[in-house]
N, C-alpha and C positions, 0 to 999 in steps of 0.2 A: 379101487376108485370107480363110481358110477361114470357109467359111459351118457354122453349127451342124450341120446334118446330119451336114458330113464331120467335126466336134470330135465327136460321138458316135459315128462308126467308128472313131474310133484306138482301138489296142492296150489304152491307158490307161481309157479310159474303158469298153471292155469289160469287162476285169478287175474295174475297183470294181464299174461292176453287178451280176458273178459276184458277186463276195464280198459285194454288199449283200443279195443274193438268199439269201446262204447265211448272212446273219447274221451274218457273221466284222466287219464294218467297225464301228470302238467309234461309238457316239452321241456327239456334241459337245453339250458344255450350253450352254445359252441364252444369251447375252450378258445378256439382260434377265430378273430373273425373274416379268414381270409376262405374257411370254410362253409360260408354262407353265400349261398346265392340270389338268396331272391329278397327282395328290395322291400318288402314287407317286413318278412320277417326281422329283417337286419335293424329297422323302424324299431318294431318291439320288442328288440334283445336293451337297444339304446334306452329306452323308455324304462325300462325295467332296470337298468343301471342307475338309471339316474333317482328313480324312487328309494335305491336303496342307498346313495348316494344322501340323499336328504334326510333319513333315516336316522344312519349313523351318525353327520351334525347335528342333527335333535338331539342324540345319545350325547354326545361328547362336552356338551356344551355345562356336562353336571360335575364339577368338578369333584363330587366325593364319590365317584366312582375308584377311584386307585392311581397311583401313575402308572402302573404296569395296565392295568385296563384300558387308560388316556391313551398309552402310547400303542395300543394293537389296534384301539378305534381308530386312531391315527394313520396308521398303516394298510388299516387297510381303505381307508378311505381315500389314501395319494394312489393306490392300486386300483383301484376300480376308476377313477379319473384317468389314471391312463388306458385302460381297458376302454372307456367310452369314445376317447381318443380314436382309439382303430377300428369301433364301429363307424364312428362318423367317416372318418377315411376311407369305410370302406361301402358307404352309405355315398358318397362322392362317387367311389370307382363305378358302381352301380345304377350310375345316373341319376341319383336322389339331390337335396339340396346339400349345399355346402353351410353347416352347420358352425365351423369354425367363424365366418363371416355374419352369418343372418341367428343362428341361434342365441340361446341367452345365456349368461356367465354369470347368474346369481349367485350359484357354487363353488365357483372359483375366485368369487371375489370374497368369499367369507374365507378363504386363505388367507397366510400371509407367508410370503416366502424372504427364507434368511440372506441377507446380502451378500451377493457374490457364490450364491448356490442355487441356481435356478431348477426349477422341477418340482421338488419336493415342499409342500405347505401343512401350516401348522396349525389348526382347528380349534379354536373352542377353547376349553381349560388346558389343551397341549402347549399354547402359546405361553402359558406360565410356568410350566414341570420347569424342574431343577437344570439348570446349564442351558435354556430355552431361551428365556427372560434376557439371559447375557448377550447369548447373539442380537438379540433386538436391540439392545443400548446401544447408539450409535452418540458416537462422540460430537458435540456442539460446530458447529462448524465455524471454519477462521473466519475472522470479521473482514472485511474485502478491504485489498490494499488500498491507501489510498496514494493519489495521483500527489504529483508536483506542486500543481495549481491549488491543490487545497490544503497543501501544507503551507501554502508561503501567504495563504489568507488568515494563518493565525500569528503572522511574523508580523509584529508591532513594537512600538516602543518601550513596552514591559518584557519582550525578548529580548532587548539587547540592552535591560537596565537602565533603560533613562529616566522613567519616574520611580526609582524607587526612593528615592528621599523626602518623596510628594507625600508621603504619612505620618511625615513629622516626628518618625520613633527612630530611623535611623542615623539620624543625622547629632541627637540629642546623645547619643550611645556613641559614635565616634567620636564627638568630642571629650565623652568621661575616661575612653580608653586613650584618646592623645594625652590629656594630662598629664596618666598614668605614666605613660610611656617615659614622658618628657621627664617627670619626678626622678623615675629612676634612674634613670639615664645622667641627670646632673648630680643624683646622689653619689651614684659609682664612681664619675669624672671627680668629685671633690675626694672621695676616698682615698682615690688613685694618688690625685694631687698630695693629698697629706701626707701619702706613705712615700711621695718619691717617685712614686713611678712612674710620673708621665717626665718626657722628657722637654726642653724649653722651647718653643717653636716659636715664632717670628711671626706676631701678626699681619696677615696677606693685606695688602692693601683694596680698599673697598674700591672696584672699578665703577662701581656703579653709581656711587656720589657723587653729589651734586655740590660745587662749593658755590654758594651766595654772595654777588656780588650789591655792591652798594648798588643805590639810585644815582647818586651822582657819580659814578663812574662810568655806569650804560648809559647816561644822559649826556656824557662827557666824549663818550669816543661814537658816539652814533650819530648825534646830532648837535648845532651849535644853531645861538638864536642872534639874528642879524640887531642892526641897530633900530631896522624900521618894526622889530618885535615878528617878525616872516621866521620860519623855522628853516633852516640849510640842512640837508642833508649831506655829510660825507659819503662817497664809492670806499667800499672796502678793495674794492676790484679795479684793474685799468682800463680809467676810459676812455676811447679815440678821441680828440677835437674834432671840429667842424672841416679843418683845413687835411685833416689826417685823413678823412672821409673821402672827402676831395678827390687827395692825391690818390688813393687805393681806387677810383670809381673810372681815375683819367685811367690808371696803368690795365684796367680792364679792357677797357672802353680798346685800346692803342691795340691789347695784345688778339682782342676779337678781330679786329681789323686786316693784325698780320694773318690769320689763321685763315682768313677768308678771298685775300687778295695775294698774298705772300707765297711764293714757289717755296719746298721742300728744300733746296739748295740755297733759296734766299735764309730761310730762318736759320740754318745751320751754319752758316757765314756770319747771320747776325748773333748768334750765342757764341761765337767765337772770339768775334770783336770783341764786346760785353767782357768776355774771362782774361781777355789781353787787358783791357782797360780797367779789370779789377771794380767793375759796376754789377 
């Protein structure tokens, strides 16, 4: 194995010295960007990410490129988004601007990330590859409950059946099916009847008849016509006299009296009298 000395004489490695001396050799950015210090440069690692960032979108956006091409575009294109990520963080640490807040997110908005898996987005003709498209079908969503109040604003008279006979076709149809009904119904009772089989029942008497009386019978017991042609009414009911009145008004009249003037010991003496003298 050649020892370092003689790997520093070759041809090759002259050359890059030349050209590192003379500036022509491009800088490589950091792997890490926690290994950058100075706040320029860190500026144009970012910058440089992001052109290549825009790049690859331009690329991806061609759908006959392959799906295995779509999906490394893809890939690497959520990789370097994150990588910009920690320069800007570390563009912050460095006392630069906060980029997350003041910068612009044209790029991240030409993502679109699958529900419920945040991070990762999906570019261009990626958003279509095979098992892609499924994640994005998002189910319709339920129609919003509704309240109380707006169900009982459809509670009317057609909810609980009271016009339906108002169309003129139901009512014409129930009657063809009672006919019906009725037909049968008397056909089978006479069947019955002929063969015997009903047994002999006792017609119930109609309570609900009305038996008709003559004119001159109600004219006879209600009322009777004087001589002078004045019409007399008979009381079905009993009725006091004049004198009957009387005497019920005095016995009040007497018993307010006792009740107001009379000692407890007086009236109780006097209901005893009274039951002795059988009054």
């Amino acid at each position: 194995m050649a020892r370092n000395a003689e790997k520093a004489m070759t041809t090759l490695a002259r050359w890059r010295n030349m050209q590192m001396d003379q500036g022509k050799v491009k800088e490589r950015r950091p792997f890490l960007a926690s290994e950058e210090n100075d706040l320029g440069k860190s500026e144009k690692w970012r910058q440089q990410i992001i052109r290549e960032v825009a790049k690859k979108v331009s690329q991806i956006q061609n759908a006959g490129l392959g799906e295995f091409r779509i999906r490394d575009l893809n890939d690497e294109i959520n990789k370097l988004l994150r990588e910009k990520k920690h320069w800007e963080e570390r563009i912050r640490e460095l006392g630069g601007p906060d980029y997350e807040k003041v910068g612009p997110k044209m790029l991240d908005q030409e993502g679109k990330e699958v529900p419920g898996n945040r991070g990762y987005k999906y570019f261009g003709a990626a958003k279509d590859l095979p098992g892609v498209r499924e994640l994005f079908e998002q189910e319709p969503p339920a129609p919003p409950r509704r309240t109380r109040a707006e169900l009982y604003k459809e509670v009317d008279a057609d909810y609980y059946g009271y016009r339906d006979e108002d169309d003129g076709v139901l009512v014409p149809l129930e009657q063809d099916l009672e006919k019906e009904v009725v037909a049968e119904t008397v056909a089978d009772w006479r069947s019955q009847k002929e063969a015997g089989l009903l047994k002999d029942v006792e017609e119930e008497e109609d309570i609900y008849a009305v038996e008709e009386e003559s004119d001159e019978e109600e004219t006879g017991d209600s009322k009777m016509e004087t001589e002078e042609g004045q019409q007399q009414f008979i009381a079905h009911v009993p009725v006091p006299s004049q004198k009957e009145v009387e005497e019920a008004l005095l016995r009040r009249k007497k018993m307010e009296l006792l009740q107001k003037y009379a000692s407890d010991s007086l009236l109780e003496q006097s209901k005893e009298a009274k039951t002795l003298m059988g009054l």
